[in-house]
KOLTORFI-658476 format. One line per field, with one value per residue (C-alpha): residue number from 0; residue in three letters; x, y, z. Coordinates in steps of 0.1 Angstrom, whole numbers. Last residue first. Layout:
BEGIN
num <- (NUM, ...);
residuo <- (ALA, ...);
u <- (X, ...);
v <- (Y, ...);
w <- (Z, ...);
***
This chain:
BEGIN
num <- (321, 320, 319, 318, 317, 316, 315, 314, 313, 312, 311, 310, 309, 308, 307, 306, 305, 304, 303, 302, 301, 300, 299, 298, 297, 296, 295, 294, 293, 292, 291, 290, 289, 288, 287, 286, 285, 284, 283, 282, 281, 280, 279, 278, 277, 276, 275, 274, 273, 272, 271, 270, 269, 268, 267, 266, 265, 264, 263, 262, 261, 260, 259, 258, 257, 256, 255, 254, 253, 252, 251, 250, 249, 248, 247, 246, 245, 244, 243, 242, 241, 240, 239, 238, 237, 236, 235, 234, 233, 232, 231, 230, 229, 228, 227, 226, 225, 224, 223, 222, 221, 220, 219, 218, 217, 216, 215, 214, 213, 212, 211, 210, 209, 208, 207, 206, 205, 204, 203, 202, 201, 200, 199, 198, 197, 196, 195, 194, 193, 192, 191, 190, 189, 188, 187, 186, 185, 184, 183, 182, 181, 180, 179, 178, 177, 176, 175, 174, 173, 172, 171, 170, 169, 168, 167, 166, 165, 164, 163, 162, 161, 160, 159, 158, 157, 156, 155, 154, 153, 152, 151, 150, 149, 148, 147, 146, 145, 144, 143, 142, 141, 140, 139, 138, 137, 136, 135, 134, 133, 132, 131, 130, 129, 128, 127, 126, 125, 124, 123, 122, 121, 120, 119, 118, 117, 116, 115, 114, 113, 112, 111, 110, 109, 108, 107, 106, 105, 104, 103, 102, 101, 100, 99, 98, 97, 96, 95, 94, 93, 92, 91, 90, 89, 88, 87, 86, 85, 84, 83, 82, 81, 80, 79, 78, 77, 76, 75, 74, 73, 72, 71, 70, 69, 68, 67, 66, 65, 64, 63, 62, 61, 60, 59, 58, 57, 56, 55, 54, 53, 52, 51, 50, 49, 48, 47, 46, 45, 44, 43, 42, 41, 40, 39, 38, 37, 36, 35, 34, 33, 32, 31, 30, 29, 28, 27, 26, 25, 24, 23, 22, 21, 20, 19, 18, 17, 16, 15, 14, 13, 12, 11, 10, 9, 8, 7, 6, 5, 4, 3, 2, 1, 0);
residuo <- (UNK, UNK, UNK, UNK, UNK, UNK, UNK, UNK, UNK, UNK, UNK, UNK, UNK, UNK, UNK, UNK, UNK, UNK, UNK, UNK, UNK, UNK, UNK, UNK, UNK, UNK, UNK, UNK, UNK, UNK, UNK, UNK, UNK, UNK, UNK, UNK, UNK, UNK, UNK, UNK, UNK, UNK, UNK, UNK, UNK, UNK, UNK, UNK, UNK, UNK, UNK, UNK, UNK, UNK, UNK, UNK, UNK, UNK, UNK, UNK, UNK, UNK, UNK, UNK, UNK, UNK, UNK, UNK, UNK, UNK, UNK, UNK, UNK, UNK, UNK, UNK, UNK, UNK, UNK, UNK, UNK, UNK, UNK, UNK, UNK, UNK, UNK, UNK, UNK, UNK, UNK, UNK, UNK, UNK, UNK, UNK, UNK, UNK, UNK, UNK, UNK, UNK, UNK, UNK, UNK, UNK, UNK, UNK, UNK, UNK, UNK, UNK, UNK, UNK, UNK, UNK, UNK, UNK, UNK, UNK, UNK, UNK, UNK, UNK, UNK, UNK, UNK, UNK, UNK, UNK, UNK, UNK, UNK, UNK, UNK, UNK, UNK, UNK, UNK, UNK, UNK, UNK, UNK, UNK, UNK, UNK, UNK, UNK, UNK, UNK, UNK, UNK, UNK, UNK, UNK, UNK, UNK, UNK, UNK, UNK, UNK, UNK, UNK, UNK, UNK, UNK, UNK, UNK, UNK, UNK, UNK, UNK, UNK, UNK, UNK, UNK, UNK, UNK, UNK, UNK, UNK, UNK, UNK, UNK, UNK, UNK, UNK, UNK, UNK, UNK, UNK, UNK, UNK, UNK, UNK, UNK, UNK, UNK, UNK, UNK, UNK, UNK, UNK, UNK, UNK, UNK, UNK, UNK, UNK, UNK, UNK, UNK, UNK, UNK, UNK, UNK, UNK, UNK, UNK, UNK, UNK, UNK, UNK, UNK, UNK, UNK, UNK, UNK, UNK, UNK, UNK, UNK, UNK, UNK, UNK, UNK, UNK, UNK, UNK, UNK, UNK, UNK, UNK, UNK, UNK, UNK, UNK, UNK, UNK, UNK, UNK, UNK, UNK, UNK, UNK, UNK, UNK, UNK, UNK, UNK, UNK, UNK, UNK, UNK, UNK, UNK, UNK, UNK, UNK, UNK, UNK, UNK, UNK, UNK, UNK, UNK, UNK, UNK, UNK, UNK, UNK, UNK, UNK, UNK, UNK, UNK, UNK, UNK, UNK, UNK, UNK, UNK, UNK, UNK, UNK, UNK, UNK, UNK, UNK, UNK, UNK, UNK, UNK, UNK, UNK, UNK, UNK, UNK, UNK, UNK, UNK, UNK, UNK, UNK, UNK, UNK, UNK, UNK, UNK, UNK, UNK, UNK);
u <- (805, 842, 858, 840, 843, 879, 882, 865, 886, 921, 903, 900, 933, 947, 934, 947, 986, 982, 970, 998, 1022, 1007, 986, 987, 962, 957, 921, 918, 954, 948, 968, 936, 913, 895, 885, 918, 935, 927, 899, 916, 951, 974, 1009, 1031, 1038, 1065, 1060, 1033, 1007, 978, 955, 922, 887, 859, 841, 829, 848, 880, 898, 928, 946, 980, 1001, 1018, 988, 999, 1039, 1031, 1008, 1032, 1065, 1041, 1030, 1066, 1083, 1061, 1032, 1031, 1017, 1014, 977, 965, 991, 1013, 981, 977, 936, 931, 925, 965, 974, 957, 965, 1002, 999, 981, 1008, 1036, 1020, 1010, 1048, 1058, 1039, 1052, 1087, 1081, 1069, 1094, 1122, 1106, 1099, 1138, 1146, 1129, 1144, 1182, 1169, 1159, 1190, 1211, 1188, 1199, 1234, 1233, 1212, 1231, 1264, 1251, 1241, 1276, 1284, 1313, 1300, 1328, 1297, 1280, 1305, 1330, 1300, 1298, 1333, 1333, 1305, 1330, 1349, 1313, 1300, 1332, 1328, 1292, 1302, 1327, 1304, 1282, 1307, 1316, 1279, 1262, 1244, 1218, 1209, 1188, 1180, 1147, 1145, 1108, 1123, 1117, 1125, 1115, 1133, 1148, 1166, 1178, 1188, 1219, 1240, 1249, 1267, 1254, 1260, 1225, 1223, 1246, 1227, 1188, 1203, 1219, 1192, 1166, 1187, 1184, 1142, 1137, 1136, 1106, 1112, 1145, 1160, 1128, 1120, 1154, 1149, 1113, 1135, 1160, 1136, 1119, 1152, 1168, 1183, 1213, 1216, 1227, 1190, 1182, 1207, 1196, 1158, 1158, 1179, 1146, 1124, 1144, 1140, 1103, 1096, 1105, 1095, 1059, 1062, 1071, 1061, 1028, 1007, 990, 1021, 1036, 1012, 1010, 1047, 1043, 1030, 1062, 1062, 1026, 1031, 1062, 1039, 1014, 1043, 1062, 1028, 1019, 1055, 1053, 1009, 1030, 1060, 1042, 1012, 980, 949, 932, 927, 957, 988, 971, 968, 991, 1014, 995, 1004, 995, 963, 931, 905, 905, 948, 942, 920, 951, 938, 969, 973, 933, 943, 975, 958, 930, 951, 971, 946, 930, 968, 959, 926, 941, 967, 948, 922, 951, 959, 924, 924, 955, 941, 912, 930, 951, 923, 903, 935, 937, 905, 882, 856, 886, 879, 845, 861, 847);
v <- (899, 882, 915, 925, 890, 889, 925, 913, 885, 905, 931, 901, 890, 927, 933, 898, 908, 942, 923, 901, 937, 953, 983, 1020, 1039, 1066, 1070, 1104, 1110, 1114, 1093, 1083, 1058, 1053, 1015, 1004, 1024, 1007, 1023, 1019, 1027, 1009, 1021, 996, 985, 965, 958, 984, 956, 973, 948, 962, 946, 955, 919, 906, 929, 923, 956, 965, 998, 987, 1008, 1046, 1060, 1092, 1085, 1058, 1083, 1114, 1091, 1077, 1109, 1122, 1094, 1099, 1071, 1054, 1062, 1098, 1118, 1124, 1133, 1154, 1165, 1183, 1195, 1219, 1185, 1174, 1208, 1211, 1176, 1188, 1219, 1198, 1179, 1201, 1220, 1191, 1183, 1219, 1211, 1181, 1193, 1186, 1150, 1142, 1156, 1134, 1100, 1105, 1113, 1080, 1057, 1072, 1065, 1029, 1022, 1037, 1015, 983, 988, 998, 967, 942, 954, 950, 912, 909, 912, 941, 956, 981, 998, 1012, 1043, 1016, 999, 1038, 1040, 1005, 1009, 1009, 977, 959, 968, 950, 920, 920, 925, 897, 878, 877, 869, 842, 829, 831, 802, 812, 802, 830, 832, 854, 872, 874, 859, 828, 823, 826, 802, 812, 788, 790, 753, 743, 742, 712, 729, 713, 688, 682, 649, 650, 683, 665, 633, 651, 674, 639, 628, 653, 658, 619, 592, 573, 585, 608, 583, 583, 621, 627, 604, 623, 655, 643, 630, 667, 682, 706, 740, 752, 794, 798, 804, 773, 751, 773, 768, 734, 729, 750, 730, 697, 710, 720, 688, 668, 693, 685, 651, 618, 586, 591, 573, 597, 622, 594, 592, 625, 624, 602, 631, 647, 681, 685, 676, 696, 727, 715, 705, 741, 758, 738, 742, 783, 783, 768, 789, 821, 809, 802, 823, 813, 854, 865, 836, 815, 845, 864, 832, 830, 859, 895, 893, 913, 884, 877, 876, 845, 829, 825, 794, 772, 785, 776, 742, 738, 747, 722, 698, 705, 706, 670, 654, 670, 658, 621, 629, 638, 608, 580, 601, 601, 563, 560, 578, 556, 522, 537, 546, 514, 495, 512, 508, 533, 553, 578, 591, 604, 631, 641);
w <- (511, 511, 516, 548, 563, 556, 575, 604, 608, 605, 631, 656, 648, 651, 686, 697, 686, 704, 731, 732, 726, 754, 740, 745, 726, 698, 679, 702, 695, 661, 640, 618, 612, 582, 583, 567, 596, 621, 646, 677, 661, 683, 699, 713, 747, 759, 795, 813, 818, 826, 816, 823, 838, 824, 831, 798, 771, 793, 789, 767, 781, 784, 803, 806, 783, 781, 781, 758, 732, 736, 728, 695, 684, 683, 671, 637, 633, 597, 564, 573, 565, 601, 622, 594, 584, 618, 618, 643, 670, 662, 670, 703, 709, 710, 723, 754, 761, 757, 784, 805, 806, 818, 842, 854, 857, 896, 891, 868, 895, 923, 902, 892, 929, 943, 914, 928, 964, 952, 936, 967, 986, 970, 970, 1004, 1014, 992, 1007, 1046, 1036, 1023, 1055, 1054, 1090, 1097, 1120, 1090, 1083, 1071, 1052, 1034, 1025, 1012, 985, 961, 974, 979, 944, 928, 949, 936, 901, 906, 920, 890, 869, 883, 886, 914, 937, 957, 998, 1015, 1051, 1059, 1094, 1103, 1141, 1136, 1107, 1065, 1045, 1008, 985, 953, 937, 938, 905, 887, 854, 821, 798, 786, 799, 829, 838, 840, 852, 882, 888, 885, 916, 933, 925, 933, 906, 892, 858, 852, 823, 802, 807, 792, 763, 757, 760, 734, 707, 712, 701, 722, 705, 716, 715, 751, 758, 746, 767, 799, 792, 790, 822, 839, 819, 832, 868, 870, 853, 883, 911, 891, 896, 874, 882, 897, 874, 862, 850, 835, 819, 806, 802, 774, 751, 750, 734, 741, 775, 780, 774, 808, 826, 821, 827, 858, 875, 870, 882, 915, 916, 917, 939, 919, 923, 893, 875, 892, 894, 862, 844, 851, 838, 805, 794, 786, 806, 800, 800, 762, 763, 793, 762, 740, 724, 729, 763, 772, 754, 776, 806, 802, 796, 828, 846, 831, 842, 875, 883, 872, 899, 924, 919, 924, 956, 961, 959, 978, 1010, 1008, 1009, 1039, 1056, 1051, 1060, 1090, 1102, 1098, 1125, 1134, 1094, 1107, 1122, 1155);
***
């Protein structure tokens, strides 16, 4: 038995507000301590290329969870008064979650928002709901009220999804469904535009499935360019060795090689893998006699490119300073 049946009401009530109190407070001190471990680029350290893997992977936040603690946390340096606002409850992460989201759309339409704007805006949308904070949030910045994305999972594993295009979004779709009309005729007439997303959809997929198909069957004659080329790198290619910068040769054999990032946690081993934007590092740089050899070759993300070169940068000072 629970010993919470032992209170009285007012004892339960009393506690429950206290940890609430407490929740908070552990959350303001979360979100400082993501903010600092951002600032530092720590989450690079452990093999990450951002800050989001990192808080979804290494923390074990859900997607839109470790998402409404990294847009609070980088508010909060913007606006220091949403800390306490923050504490004392007047302001949520749903909250924040929808000016950052506004935020985003004015800056990504080339408007820039001044911090003496968001720290109004955080003003006005204190102690209101999340619908009403939407409504605050667009009248502000003069935006389009859309409704939010939502997806609910039923009964029956089915999954109901409620999104809000653009026009021009819809008129790609509408466009998809007449050219895919043959093949929703064939389907039973069914014209649902849940039918169009799946034949869209898994013409994509077949089309990625006979890419991965043909590449895998002109494989060989891959391997064979790939070992004639670090054949003639290995006998001594000056080209390789001796050129200011990489040709587009070494660096298409290096990525397609590679295929990911290949940084690794120096305390746990663990690699990043992250296959978005790589770039092609010298492991021994250059100033310290490296050369284009494929051997001194790898694939890095472009944060953990960024983090190899600080810590090279550092070693370099200390070298010339001695």
């Amino acid at each position: 038995m629970s010993r919470l049946t032992f209170l009285s009401n007012h004892e339960l009530e009393q506690n429950l507000k206290s940890l609430i109190r407490k929740e908070r407070m552990l959350l303001h001190l979360i979100l400082e301590h993501i903010l600092e471990v951002d600032a530092r680029k720590l989450y690079s350290e452990r093999s990450y290329s951002t800050m989001y893997d990192y808080l979804t992977k290494e923390l074990g936040y859900s997607n839109g969870a470790a998402m409404r603690r990294l847009e609070a946390a980088r508010l909060m340096k913007v606006v220091p008064t949403l800390s306490d606002k923050i504490q004392d409850g007047s302001i949520n992460l749903s909250q924040i979650g929808e000016l950052a989201r506004a935020i985003k759309e004015k800056e990504k339409a080339g408007e820039q928002i001044s911090a003496a704007t968001k720290t109004e805006i955080v003003e006005q949308i204190s102690g209101l709901n999340v619908e009403q904070t939407q409504k605050t949030v667009a009248m502000s910045l003069d935006i389009e009220l859309k409704d939010p994305e939502k997806v609910r999972v039923q009964k029956d594993d089915s999954v109901h999804l409620s999104i809000t295009f653009t026009r021009e979004q819809f008129d790609m779709l509408m466009s998809c469904k007449e050219k895919a009309a043959h093949k929703l005729q064939l389907a039973d007439g069914d014209y649902s535009w849940a039918k169009v997303i799946e034949v869209v959809a898994g013409q994509f997929l077949d089309e990625k499935m006979f890419k991965a198909k043909k590449a895998k069957r002109s494989g060989s004659s891959k391997d064979i360019f790939a070992e004639s080329f670090v054949a003639s790198s290995e006998d001594g290619d000056n080209t390789l060795r001796d050129n200011k910068s990489l040709t587009l040769k070494t660096r298409r054999y290096i990525l397609n090689r590679d295929k990911c990032c290949q940084y690794k946690d120096k305390l746990t081993g663990r690699q990043c893998r992250n296959t978005y934007g790589l770039q092609v590092d010298h492991i021994i740089p250059r100033w310290s006699g490296g050369t284009h050899a494929p051997a001194n070759l790898q694939a890095l993300c472009g944060a953990h490119n960024n983090l190899k070169y600080r810590e090279e940068a550092g070693i370099k000072l200390r070298r010339v300073s001695k």
